[in-house]
MIDOSE-1310 file (N, C-alpha, C; in nm, 2 decimals, decimal comma, always signed):
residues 107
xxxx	+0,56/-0,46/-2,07/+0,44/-0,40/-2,03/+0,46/-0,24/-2,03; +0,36/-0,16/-2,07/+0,38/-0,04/-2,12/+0,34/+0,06/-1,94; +0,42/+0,15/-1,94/+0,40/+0,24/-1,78/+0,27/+0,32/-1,77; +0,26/+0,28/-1,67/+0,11/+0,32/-1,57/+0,14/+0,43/-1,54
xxxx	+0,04/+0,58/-1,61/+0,07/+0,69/-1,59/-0,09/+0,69/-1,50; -0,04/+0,75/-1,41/-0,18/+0,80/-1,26/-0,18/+0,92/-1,25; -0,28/+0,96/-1,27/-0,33/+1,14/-1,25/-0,44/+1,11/-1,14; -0,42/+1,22/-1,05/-0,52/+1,22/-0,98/-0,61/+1,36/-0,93
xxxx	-0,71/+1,44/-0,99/-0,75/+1,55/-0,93/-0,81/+1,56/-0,77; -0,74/+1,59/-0,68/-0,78/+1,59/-0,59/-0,93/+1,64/-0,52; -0,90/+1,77/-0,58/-1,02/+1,90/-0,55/-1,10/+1,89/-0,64; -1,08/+1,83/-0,79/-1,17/+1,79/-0,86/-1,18/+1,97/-0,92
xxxx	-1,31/+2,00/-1,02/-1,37/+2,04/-1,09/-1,48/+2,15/-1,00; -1,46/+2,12/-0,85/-1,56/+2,19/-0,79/-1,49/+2,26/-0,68; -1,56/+2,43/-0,70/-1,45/+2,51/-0,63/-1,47/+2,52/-0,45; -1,53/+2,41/-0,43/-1,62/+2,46/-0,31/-1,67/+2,36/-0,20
xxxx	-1,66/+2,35/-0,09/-1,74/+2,25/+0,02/-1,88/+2,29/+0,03; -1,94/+2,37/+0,01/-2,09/+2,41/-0,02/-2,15/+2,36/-0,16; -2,06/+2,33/-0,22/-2,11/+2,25/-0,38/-2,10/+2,06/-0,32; -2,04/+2,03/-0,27/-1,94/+1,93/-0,23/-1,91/+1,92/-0,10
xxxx	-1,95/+1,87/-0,01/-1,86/+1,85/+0,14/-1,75/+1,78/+0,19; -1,72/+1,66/+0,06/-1,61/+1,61/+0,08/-1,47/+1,64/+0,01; -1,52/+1,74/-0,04/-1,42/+1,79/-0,15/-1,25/+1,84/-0,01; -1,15/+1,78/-0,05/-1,07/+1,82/+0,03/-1,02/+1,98/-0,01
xxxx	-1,01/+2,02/+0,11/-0,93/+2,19/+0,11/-0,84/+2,25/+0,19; -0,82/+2,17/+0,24/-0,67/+2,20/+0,45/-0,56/+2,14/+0,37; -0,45/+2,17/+0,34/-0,36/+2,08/+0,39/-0,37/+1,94/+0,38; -0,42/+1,96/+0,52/-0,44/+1,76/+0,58/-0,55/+1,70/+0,47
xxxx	-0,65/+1,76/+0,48/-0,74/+1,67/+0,38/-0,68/+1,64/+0,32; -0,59/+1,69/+0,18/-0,57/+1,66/+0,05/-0,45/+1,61/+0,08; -0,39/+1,60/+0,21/-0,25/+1,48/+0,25/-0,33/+1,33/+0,26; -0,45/+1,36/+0,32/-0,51/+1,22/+0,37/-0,56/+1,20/+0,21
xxxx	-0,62/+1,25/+0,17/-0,67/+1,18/+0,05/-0,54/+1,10/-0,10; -0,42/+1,23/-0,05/-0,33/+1,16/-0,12/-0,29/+1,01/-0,06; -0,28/+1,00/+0,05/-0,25/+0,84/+0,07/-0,36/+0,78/+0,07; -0,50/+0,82/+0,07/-0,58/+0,69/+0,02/-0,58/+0,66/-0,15
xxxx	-0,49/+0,74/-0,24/-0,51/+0,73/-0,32/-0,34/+0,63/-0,35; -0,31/+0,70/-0,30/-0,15/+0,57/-0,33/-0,17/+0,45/-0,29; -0,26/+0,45/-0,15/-0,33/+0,27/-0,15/-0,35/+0,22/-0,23; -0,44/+0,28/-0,27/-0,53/+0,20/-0,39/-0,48/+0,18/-0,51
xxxx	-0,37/+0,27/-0,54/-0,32/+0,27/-0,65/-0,21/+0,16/-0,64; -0,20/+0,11/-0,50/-0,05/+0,01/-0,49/-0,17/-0,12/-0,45; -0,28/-0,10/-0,42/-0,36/-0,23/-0,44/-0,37/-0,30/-0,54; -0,47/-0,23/-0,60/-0,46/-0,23/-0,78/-0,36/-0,29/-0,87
xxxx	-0,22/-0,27/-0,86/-0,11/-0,28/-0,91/-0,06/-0,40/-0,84; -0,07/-0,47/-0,74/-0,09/-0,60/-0,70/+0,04/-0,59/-0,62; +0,06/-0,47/-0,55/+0,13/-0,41/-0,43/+0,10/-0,50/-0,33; +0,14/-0,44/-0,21/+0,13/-0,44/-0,04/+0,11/-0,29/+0,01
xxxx	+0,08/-0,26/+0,12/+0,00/-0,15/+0,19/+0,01/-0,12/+0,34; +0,11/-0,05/+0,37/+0,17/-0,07/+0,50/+0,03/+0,07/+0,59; -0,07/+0,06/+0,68/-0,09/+0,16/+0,77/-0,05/+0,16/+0,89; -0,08/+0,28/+0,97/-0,06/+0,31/+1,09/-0,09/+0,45/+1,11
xxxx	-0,10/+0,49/+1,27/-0,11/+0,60/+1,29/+0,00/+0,71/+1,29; +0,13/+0,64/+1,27/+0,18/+0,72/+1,23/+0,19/+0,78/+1,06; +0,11/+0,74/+0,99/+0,10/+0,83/+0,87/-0,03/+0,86/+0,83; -0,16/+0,88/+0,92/-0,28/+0,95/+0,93/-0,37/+0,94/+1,03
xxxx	-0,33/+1,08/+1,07/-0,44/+1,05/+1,21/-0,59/+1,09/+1,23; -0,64/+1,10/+1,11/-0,74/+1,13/+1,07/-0,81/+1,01/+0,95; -0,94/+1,00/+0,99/-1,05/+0,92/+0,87/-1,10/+1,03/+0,77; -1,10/+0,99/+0,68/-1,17/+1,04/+0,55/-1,32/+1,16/+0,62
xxxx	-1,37/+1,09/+0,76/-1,46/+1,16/+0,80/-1,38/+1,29/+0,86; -1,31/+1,30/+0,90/-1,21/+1,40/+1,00/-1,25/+1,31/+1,14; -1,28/+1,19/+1,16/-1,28/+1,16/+1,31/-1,17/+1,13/+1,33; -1,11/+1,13/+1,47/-0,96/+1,08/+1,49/-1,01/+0,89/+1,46
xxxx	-0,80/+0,89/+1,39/-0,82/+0,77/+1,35/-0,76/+0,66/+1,48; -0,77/+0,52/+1,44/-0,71/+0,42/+1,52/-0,63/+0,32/+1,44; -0,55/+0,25/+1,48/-0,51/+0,15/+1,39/-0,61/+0,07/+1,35; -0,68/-0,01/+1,46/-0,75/-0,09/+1,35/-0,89/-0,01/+1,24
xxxx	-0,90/+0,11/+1,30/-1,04/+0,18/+1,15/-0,92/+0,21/+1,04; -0,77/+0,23/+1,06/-0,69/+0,23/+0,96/-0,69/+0,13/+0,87; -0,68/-0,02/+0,95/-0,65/-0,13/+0,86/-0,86/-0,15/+0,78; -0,91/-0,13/+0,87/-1,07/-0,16/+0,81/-1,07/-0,10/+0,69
xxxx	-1,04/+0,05/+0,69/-1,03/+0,09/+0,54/-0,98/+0,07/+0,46; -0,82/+0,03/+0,45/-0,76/-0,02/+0,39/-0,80/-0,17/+0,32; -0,86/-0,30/+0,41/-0,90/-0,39/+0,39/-1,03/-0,38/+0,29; -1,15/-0,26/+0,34/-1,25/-0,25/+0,28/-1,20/-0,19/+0,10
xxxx	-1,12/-0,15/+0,10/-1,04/-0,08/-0,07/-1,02/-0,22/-0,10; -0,90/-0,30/-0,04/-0,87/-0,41/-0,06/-0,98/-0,49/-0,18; -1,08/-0,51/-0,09/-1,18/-0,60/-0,11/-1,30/-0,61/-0,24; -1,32/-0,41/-0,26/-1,34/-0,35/-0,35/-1,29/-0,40/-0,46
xxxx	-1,15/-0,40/-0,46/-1,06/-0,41/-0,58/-1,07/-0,54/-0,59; -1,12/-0,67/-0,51/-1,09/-0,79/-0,59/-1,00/-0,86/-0,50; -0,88/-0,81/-0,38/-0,81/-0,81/-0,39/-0,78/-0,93/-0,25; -0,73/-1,04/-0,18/-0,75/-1,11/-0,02/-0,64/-1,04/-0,01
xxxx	-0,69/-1,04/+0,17/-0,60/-1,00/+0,25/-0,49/-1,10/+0,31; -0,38/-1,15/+0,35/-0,28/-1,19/+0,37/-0,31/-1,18/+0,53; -0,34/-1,32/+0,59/-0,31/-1,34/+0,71/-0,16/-1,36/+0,79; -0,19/-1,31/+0,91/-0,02/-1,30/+0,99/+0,09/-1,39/+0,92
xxxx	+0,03/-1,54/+0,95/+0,15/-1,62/+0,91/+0,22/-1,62/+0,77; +0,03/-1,58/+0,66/+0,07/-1,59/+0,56/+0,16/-1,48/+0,48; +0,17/-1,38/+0,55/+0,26/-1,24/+0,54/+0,39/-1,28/+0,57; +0,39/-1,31/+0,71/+0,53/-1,32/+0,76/+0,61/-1,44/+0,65
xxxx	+0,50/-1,54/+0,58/+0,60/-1,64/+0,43/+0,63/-1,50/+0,33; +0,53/-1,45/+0,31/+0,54/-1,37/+0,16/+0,66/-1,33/+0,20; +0,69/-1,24/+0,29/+0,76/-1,14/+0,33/+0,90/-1,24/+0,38; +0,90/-1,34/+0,39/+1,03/-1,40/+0,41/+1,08/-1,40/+0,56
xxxx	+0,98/-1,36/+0,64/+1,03/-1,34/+0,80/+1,09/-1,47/+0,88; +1,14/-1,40/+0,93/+1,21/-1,61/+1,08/+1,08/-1,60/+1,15; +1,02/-1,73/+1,16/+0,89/-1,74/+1,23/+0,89/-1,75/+1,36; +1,07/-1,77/+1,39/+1,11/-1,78/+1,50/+1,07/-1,69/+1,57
xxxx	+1,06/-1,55/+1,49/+1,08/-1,40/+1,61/+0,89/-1,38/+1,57; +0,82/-1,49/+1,57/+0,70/-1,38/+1,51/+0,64/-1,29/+1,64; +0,63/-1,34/+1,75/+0,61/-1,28/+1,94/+0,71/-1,15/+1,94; +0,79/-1,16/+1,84/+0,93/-1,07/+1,93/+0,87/-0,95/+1,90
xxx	+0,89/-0,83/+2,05/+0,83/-0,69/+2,00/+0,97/-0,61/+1,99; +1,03/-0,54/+1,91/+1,08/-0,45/+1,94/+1,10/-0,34/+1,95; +1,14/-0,26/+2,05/+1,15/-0,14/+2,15/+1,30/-0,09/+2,06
């Protein structure tokens, strides 16, 4: 199979948030937009997709984020793309886990 070259313009063609309001321009924006863009690009490619708040604490809108509006987005890309979502049990098979520890939290 021949390699998947991914370009991605972030800012795009437009120099401006008065042309554009979503156009990212902080920093953070164009960090948050880079990982919705590696989502999708690991959706697509028939990946897995780990979120949390520890790697965006912000929504695409700038509201603060939460775990579950993290996984809703993620799911809603998912779903876009074609793609089901993997329930608990069915994860913890894919993933090869002891179902023994599925309760276990670790600290």
């Amino acid at each position: 199979m021949d390699k998947l070259i991914i370009t991605v313009a972030l800012t795009g063609n437009v120099p401006t948030t008065e042309m554009n309001p979503n156009l990212p321009v902080t920093p953070d924006e164009i960090a948050a937009d880079v990982r919705r863009c590696a989502d999708a690009a690991a959706i697509a490619m028939g990946g897995h997709v780990r979120v949390g708040l520890e790697d965006n604490l912000y929504l695409p809108d700038g509201s603060p984020a939460s775990n579950p509006k993290l996984v809703d987005k993620v799911v809603a890309i998912a779903k876009e793309i074609g793609r089901e979502i993997a329930g608990p049990d069915e994860a913890r098979s894919l993933l090869s886990l002891n179902p023994q520890f599925k309760d276990r939290i670790i600290t």
